[in-house]
C-alpha positions as CSV (number, residue, x, y, z in Angstrom):
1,X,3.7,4.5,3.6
2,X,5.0,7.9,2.4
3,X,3.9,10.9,0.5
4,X,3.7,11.7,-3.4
5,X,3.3,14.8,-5.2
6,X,3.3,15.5,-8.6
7,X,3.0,18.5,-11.3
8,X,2.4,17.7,-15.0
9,X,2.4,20.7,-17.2
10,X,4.2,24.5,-17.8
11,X,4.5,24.8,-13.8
12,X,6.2,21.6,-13.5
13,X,9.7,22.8,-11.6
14,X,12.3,21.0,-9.4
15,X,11.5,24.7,-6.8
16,X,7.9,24.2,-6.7
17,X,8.6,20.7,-6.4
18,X,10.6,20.5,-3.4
19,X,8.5,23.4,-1.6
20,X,5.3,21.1,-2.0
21,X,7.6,17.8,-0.8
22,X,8.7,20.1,2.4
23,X,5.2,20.9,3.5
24,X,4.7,17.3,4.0
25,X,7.9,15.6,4.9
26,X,6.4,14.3,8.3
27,X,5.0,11.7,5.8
28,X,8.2,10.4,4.8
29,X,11.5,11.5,7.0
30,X,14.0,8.9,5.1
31,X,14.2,9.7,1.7
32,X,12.8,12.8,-0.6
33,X,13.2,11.8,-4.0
34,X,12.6,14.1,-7.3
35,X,12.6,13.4,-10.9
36,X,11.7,16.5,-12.9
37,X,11.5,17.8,-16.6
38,X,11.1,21.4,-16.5
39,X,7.5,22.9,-17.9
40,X,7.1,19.3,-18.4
41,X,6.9,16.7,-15.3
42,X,7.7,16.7,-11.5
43,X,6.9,13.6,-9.5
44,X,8.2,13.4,-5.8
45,X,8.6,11.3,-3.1
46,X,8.7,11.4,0.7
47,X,9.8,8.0,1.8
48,X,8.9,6.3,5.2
49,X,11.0,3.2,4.6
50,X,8.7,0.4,5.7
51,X,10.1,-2.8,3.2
52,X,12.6,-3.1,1.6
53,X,15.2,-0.5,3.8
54,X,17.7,0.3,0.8
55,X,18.6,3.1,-1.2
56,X,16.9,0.6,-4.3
57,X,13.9,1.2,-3.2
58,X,13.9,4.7,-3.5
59,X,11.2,6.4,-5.5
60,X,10.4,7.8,-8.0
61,X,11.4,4.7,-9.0
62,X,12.3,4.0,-13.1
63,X,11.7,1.2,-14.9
64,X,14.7,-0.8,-16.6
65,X,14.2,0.8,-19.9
66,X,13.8,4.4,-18.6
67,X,10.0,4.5,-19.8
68,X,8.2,4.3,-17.0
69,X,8.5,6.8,-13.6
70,X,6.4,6.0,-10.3
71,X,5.6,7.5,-6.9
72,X,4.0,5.2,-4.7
73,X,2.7,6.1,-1.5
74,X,1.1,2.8,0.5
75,X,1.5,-1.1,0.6
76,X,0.6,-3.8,-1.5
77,X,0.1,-6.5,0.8
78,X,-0.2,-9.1,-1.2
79,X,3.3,-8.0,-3.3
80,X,5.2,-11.3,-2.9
81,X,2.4,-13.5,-4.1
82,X,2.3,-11.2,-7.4
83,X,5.6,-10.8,-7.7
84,X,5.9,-14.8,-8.3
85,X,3.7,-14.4,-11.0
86,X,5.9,-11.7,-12.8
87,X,9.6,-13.5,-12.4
88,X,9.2,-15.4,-15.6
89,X,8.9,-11.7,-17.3
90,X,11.1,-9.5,-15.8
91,X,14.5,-9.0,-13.4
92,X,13.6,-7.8,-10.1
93,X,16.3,-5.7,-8.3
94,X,14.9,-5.0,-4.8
95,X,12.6,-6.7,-2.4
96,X,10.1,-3.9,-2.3
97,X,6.4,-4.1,-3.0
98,X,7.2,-0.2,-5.4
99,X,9.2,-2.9,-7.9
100,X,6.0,-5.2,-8.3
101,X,3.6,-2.6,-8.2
102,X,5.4,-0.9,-11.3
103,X,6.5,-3.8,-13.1
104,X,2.4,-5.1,-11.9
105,X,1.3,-1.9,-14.4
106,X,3.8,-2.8,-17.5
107,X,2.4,-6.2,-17.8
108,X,-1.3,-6.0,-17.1
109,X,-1.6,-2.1,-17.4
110,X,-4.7,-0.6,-15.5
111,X,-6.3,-4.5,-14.7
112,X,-2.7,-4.9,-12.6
113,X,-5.2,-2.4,-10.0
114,X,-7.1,-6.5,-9.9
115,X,-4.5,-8.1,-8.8
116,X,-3.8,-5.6,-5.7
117,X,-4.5,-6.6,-2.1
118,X,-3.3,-3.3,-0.2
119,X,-3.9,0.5,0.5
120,X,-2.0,2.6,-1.8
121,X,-2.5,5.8,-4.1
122,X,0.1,6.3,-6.6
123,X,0.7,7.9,-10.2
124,X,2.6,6.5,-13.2
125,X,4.4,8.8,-15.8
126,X,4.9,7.2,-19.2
127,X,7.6,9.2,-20.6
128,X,6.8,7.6,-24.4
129,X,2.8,8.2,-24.5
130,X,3.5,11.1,-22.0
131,X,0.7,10.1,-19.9
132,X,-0.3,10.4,-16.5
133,X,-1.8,7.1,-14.7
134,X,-2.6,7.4,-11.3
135,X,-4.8,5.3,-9.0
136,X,-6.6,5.0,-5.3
137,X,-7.5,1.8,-3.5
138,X,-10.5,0.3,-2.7
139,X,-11.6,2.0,0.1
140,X,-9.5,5.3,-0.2
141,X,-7.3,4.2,2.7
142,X,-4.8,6.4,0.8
143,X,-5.4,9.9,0.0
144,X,-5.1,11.9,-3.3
145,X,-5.4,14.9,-3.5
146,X,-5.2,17.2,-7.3
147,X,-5.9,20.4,-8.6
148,X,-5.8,22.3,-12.0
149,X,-3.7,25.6,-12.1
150,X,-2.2,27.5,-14.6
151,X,-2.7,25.2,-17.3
152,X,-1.0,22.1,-15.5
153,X,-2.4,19.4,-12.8
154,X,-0.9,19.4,-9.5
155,X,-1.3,16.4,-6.8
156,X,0.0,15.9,-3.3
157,X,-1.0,13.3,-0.5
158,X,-2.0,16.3,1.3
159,X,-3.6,19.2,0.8
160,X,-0.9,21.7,2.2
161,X,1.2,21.2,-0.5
162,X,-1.4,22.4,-3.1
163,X,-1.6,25.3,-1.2
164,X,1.8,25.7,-1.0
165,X,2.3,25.2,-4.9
166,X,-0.2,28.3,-5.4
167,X,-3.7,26.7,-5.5
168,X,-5.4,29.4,-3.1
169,X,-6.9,28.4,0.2
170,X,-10.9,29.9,-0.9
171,X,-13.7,27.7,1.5
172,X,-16.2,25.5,-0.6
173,X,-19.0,27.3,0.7
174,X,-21.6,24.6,-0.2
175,X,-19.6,22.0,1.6
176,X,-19.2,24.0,4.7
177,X,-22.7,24.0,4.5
178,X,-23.6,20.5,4.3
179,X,-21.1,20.2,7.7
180,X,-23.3,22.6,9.8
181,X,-26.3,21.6,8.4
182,X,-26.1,17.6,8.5
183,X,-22.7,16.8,9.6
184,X,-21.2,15.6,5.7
185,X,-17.8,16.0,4.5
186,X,-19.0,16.4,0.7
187,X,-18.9,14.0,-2.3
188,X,-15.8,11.5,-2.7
189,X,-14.4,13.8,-5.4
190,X,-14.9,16.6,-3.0
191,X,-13.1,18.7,-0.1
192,X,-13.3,21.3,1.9
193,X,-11.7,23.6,-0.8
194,X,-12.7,25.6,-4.2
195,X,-10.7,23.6,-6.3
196,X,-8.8,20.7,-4.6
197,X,-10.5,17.9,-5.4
198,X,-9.6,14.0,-4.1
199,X,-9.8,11.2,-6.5
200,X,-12.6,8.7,-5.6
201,X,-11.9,5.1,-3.4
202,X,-11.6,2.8,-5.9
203,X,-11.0,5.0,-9.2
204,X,-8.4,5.2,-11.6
205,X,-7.0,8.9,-13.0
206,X,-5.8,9.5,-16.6
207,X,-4.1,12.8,-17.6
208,X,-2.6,13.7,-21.4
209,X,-2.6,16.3,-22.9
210,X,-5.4,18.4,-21.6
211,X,-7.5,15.5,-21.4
212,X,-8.4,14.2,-18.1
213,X,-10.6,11.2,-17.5
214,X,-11.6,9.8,-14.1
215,X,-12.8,5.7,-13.8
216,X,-13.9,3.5,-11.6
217,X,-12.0,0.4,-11.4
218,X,-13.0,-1.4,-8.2
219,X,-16.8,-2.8,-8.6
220,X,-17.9,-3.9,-5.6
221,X,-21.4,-3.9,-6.0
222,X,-20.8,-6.8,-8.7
223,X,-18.0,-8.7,-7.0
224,X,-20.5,-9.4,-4.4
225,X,-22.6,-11.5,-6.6
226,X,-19.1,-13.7,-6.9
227,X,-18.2,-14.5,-3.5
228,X,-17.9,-18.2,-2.4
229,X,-20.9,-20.9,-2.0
230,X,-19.8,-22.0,1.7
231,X,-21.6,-24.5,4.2
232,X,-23.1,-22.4,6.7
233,X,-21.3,-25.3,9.0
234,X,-18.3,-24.2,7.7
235,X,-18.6,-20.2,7.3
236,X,-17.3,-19.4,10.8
237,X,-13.8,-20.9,10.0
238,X,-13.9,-19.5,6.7
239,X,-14.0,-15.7,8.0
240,X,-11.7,-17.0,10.6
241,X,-9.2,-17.8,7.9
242,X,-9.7,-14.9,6.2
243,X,-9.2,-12.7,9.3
244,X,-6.2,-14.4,10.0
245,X,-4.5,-14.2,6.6
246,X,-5.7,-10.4,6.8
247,X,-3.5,-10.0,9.9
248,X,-1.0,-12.1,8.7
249,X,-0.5,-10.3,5.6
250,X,-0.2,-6.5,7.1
251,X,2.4,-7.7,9.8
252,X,4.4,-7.7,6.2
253,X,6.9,-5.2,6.9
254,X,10.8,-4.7,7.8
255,X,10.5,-2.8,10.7
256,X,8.5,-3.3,14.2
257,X,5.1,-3.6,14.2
258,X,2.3,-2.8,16.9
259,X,-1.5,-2.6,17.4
260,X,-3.7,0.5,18.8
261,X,-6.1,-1.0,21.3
262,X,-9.3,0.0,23.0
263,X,-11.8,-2.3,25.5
264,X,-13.8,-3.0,22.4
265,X,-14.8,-6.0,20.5
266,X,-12.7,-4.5,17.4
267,X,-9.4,-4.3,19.2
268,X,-9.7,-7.0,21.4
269,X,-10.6,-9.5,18.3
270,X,-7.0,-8.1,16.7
271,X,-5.8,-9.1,19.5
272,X,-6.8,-12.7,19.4
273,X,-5.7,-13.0,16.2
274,X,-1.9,-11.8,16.4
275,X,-2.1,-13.5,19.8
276,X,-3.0,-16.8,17.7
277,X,-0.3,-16.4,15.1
278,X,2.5,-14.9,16.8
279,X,2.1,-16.3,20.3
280,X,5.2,-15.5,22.0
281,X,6.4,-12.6,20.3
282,X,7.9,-9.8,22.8
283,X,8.5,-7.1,19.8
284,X,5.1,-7.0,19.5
285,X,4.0,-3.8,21.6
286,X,0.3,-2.4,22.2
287,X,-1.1,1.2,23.0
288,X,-3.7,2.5,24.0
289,X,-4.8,5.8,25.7
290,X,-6.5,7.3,28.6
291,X,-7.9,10.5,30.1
292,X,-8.4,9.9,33.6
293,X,-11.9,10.0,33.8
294,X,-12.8,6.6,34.8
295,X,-16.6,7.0,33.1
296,X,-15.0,6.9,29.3
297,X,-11.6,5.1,30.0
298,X,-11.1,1.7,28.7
299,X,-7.8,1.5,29.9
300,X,-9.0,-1.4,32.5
301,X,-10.6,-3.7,30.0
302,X,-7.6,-3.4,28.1
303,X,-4.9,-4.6,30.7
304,X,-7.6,-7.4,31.5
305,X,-7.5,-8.7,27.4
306,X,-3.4,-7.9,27.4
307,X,-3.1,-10.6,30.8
308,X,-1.1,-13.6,30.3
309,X,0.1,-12.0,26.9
310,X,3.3,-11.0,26.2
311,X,3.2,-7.5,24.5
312,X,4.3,-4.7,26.6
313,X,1.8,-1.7,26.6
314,X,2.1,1.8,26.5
315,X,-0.5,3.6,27.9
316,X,-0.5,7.6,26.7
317,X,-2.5,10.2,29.0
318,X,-4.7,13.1,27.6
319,X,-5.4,15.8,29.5
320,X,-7.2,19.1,29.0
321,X,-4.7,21.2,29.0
322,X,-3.1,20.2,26.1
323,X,-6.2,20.1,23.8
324,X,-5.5,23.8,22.7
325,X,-1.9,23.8,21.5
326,X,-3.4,19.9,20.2
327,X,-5.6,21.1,18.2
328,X,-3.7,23.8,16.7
329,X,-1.2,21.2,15.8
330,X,-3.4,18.7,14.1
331,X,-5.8,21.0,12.4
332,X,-2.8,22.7,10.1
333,X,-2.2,18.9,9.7
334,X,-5.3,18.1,8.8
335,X,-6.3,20.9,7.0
336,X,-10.1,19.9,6.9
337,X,-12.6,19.1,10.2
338,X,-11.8,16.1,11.9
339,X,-13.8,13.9,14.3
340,X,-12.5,15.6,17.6
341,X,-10.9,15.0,20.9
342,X,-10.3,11.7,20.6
343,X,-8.5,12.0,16.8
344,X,-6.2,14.6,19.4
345,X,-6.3,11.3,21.8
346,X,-4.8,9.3,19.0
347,X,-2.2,11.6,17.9
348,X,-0.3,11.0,21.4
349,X,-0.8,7.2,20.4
350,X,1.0,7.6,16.9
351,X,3.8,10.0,18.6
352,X,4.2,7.4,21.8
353,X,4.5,4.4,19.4
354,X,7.3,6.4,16.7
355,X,9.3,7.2,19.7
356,X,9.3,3.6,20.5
357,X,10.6,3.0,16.8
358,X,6.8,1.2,16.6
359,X,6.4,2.6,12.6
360,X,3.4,0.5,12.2
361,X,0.1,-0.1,14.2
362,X,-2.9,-2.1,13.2
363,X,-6.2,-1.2,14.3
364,X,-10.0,-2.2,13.9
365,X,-11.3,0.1,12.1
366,X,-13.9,-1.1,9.5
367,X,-15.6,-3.8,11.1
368,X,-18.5,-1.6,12.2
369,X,-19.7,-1.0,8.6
370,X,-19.3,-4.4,7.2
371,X,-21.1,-6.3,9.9
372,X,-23.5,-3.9,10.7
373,X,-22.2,-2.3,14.6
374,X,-23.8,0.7,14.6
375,X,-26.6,1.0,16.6
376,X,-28.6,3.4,14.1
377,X,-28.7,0.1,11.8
378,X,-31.2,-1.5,14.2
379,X,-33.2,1.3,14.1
380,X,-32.9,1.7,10.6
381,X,-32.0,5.2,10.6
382,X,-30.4,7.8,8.5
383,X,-28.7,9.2,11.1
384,X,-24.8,9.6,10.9
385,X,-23.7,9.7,14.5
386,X,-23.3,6.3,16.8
387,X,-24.8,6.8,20.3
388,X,-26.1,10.5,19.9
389,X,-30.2,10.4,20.6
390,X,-30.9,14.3,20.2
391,X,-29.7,16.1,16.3
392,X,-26.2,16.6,16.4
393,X,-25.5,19.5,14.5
394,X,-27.1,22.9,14.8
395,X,-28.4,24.7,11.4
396,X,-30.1,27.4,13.3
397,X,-27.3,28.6,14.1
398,X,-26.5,29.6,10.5
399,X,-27.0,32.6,8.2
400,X,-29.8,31.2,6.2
401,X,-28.5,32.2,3.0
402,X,-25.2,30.3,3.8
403,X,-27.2,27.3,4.8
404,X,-29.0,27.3,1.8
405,X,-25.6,27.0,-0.2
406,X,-26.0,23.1,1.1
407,X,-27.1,21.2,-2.1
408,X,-28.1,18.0,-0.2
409,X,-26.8,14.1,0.9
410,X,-28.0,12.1,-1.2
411,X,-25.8,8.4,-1.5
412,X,-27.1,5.9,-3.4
413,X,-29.2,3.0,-2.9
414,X,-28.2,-0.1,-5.0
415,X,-30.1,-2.8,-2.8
416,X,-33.6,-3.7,-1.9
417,X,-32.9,-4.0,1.5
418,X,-32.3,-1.2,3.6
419,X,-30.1,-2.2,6.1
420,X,-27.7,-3.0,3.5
421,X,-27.8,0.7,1.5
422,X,-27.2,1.8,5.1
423,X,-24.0,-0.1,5.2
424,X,-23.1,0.8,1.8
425,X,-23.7,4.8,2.5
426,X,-21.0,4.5,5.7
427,X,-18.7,2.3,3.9
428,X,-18.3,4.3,0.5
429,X,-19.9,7.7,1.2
430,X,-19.8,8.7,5.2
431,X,-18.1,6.6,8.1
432,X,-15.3,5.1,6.3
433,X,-14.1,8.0,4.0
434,X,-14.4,10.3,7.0
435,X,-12.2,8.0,9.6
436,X,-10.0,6.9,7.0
437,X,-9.1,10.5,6.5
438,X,-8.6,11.6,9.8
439,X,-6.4,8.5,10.5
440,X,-4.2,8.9,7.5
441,X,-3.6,12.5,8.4
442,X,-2.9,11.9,12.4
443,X,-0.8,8.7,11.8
444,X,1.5,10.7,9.4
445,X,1.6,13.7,10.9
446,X,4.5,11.3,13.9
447,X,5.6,9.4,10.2
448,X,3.6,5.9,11.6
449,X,1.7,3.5,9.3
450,X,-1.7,2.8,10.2
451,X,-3.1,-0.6,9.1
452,X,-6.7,-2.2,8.8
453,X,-7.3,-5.4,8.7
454,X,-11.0,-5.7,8.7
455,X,-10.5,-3.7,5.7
456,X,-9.3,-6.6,3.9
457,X,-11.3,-6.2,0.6
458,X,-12.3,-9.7,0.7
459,X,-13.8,-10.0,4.0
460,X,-16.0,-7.1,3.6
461,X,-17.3,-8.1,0.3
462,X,-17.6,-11.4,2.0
463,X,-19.5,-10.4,5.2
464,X,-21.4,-7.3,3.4
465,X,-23.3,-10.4,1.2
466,X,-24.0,-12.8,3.7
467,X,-27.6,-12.4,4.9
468,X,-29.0,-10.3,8.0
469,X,-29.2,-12.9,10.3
470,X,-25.8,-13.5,10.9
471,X,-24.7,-10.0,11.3
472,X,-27.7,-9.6,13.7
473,X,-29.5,-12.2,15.9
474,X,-31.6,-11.7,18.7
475,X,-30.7,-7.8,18.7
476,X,-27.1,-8.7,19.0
477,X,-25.3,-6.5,16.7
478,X,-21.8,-8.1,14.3
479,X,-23.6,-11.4,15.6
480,X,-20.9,-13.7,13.6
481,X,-17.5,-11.8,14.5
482,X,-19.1,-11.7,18.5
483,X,-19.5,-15.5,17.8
484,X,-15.8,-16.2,16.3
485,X,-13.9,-13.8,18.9
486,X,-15.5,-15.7,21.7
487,X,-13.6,-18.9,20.8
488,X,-10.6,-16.4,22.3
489,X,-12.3,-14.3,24.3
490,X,-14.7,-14.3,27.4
491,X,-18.4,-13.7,26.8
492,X,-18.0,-10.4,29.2
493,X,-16.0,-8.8,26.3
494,X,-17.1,-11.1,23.2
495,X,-21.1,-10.2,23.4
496,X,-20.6,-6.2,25.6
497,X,-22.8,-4.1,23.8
498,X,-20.6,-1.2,21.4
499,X,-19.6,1.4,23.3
500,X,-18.4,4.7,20.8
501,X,-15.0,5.9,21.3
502,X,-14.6,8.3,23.4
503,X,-13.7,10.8,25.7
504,X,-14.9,13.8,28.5
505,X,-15.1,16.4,24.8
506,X,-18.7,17.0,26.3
507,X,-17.5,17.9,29.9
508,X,-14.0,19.6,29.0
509,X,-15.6,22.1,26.2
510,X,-17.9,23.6,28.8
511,X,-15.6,23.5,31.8
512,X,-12.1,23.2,31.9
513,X,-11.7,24.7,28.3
514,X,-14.4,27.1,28.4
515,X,-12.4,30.2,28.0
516,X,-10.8,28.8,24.9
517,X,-14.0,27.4,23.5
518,X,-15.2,30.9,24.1
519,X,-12.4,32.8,22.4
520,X,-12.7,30.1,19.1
521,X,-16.4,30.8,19.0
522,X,-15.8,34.7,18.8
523,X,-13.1,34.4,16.1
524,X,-15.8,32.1,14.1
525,X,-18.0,34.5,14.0
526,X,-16.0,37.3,13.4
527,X,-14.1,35.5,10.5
528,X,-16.8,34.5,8.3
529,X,-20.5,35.4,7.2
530,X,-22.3,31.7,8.3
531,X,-23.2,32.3,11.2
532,X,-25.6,34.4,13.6
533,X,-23.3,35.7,16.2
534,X,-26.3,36.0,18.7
535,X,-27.4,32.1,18.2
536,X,-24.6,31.0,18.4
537,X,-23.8,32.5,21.9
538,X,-27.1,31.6,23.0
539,X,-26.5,27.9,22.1
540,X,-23.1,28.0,23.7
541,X,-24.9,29.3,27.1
542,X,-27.3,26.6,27.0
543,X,-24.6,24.2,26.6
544,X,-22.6,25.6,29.8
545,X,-25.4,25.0,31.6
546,X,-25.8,21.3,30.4
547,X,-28.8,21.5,28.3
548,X,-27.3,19.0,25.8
549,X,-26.4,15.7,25.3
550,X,-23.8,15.8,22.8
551,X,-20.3,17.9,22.2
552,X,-20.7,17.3,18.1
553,X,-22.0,20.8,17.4
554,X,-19.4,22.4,19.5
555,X,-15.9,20.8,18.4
556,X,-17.3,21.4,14.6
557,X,-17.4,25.5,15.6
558,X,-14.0,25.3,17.3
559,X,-12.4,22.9,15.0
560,X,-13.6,25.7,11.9
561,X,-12.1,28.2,14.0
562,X,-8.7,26.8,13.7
563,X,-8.8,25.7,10.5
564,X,-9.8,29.3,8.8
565,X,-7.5,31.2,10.9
């Protein structure tokens, strides 16, 4: 995992190059790599050496013949299977998954995207046809980021470095707006910013010229009319295999690898599975973290799952007192709203486990949306928030000619039954974009690489098709992955009802860090035109005296704060 960036056209310079590489070299401390044309081409590299350790695998990395340049920022999981496939055709010269991934593209050219069993974003510079190629995996696990200026194209893994490069830093009003109003974070091709756009999960980019042209290549709707005729005698060991081979294949990697763990059924499944392939293995470490407050804490259900196992864990304390400077931190990391104090919770996790030389942590994110978790699915209900009963967000407390400026949600509904559109909207257009975002941006921020394996393209198209009975039975919500993970777990964790993430945010905002909350909300109000100063401190009154049940509201005021100042 690393960071690209890229500038094709008249701005293209090694100086504008490197200060866009600079603004995010927390993705990629080992190597920064340039290959530039002037007023021609720039593509860079920050490298977090992950496979393949040697200088070889340095990017941008050239083909044999010169033609072809890449910048690669991700994993192909899956690299060693392809690149047995390509031996017969060319002469590899490193071990790393960049090699196959280029050499992938030369022989199969955009279908090589097929072939690919990873998260990756990347971009391809074919210095004959003088032609951009660049492409985002299935799920958009791996961010990129472009924007037009000046006459040229300019991408980055981040957004800091477009800034950085020139692209001015104007708010997307009518984005802002759908955040207030209903709690989105825009389209796929969307962000928080007047011209910085991201390239969709599961698209494809072509730039030339001044022609650019954006595809999808990743058809999941029509893939899942292919999966597999299985016995339903034998379907529980076929996910089982699948989940295995999923962990199997992301502990792929040259340096040590650990796993993020919570009292969940998510987690605590991951841990079955390593547990079940690499029994004895001491490298292995786990972290988790904790606040103190023994109401949200999970930090006992976790040493219960971790007994008689051998992986050491590290256990990383939150407190209140550093949420402040936290959020500070992360939100000029970021650069758009994230999810809140626990993303701040998580950011002591990916620090804890880089210090410990742990540059890669698996964690179980994505199994919610594929077998149906959320407890809003049971209610069939368009709400976006797990475990909120009252609205979330607060329009009222708008301007109502900014709130206006929201052009409305609407996601599309491909399948008759509803349950499944639901699932589709969180895995393509809501849940998964917005976590997969955050994560990206926290784990890179300490240069760790975050891994998914109930991501694993195949066993969400698998478990997305198979019918609503075995994701829920007798109310019981991911009914089949409950039913696998008790084979290695007790029923007290395998069938405990989902419990959200999460942490005191509700109790902290409107005690211990009043006074800041306070001081964000006044520079809110005095820094842009959406809001109605008086509502807002009216609301904020209420919530001191604990009129409401959730903290949502609240961190997306605060959060806004430090993001506009």
């Amino acid at each position: 995992m690393c960071g690209i960036a890229g500038i094709v056209g008249p701005l293209a310079s090694d100086f504008r190059l490197a200060q866009m590489l600079e603004t995010q070299i927390h993705r990629g401390p080992d190597n920064l790599g340039k290959w530039v044309t002037e007023g021609q081409i720039a593509l860079g590299h920050n490298r977090l050496s992950i496979l393949d350790l040697s200088e070889a695998a340095n990017q941008p990395f050239q083909s044999t013949d010169g033609r072809y340049q890449l910048v690669f920022n991700g994993e192909i999981y899956n690299y060693l299977e392809i690149r047995k496939k390509l031996e017969s055709n060319f002469t590899f010269r490193t071990q790393s998954d960049t090699e196959v991934l280029l050499f992938a593209y030369i022989q199969w050219g955009e279908a090589c995207l097929q072939q690919f069993n990873g998260m990756f974003s990347f971009a391809i510079w074919d210095t004959l046809e003088k032609k951009l190629f660049a492409a985002r995996d299935r799920f958009g696990v791996k961010p990129f980021h472009y924007a037009f200026f000046q006459d040229s194209i300019l991408f980055s893994s981040e957004i800091n470095p477009l800034w950085k490069a020139g692209i001015s830093k104007k708010p997307k009003d009518s984005v802002w707006a759908g955040f207030f109003v209903k709690g989105t974070y825009g389209q796929p091709d969307e962000t928080f910013w007047e011209g910085i756009h991201q390239l969709p999960s599961g698209h494809f980019l072509t730039f030339q010229g001044s022609n650019l042209q954006i595809k999808p290549w990743y058809d999941f709707i029509g893939n899942l009319s292919k999966q597999p005729e299985v016995n339903p005698s034998e379907m529980e060991e076929f996910i089982l295999d699948l989940l295995l081979d999923s962990v199997k294949l992301r502990f792929r990697a040259d340096v040590p690898v650990g796993f993020n763990l919570s009292g969940g059924l998510d987690s605590s499944t991951l841990l079955a599975l390593v547990s079940d392939l690499f029994p004895g293995n001491e490298q292995i470490e786990a972290f988790t973290f904790f606040t103190g407050d023994e109401r949200y804490d999970e930090i006992y259900w976790v040493k219960e799952m971790l007994k008689g196992r051998p992986y050491p864990l590290n256990t990383c304390l939150l407190q209140p007192s550093e949420v402040p400077d936290l959020t500070s931190q992360i939100s000029r990391l970021q650069a758009e709203p994230f999810g809140g104090i626990p993303t701040l919770a998580y950011s002591k996790v990916f620090k804890s486990a880089r210090e410990k030389g742990i540059l890669v942590l698996l964690d179980g994110q994505g199994s919610d949306e594929a077998w149906a978790g959320y407890d809003y699915y049971l209610k069939n209900s368009v709400s976006l928030v797990q475990g909120v009963n009252t609205s979330p967000v607060m329009p009222q407390a708008l301007v109502e000619e900014f709130a206006g400026q929201f052009e409305g949600s609407s996601y599309p509904t491909p399948f008759a039954d509803s349950l499944l559109n639901l699932q589709y909207r969180d895995l393509f257009y809501t849940k998964i974009p917005r976590a997969l975002r955050f994560n990206d941006r926290v784990s890179m921020a300490f240069s760790t690489e975050l891994r998914e394996p109930f991501l694993d393209y195949r066993l969400v198209e698998y478990i997305f098709s198979r019918p609503v009975e075995f994701k829920i039975k007798d109310g019981q919500q991911k009914w089949l992955l409950r039913k696998i993970a008790s084979r290695f777990l007790g029923d007290q964790i395998a069938l405990a009802p989902k419990r959200p993430l999460q942490t005191p945010q509700r109790e902290w905002l409107g005690a211990e860090l009043s006074d800041w909350v306070e001081a964000q909300l006044q520079l809110l109000t005095s820094k842009t035109n959406w809001f109605d100063s008086k509502n807002v401190m009216a609301i904020w009154d209420r919530y001191k005296k604990g009129e409401q049940d959730n903290s949502f509201y609240l961190w997306q005021w605060v959060n806004t704060a430090e993001l506009l100042k």
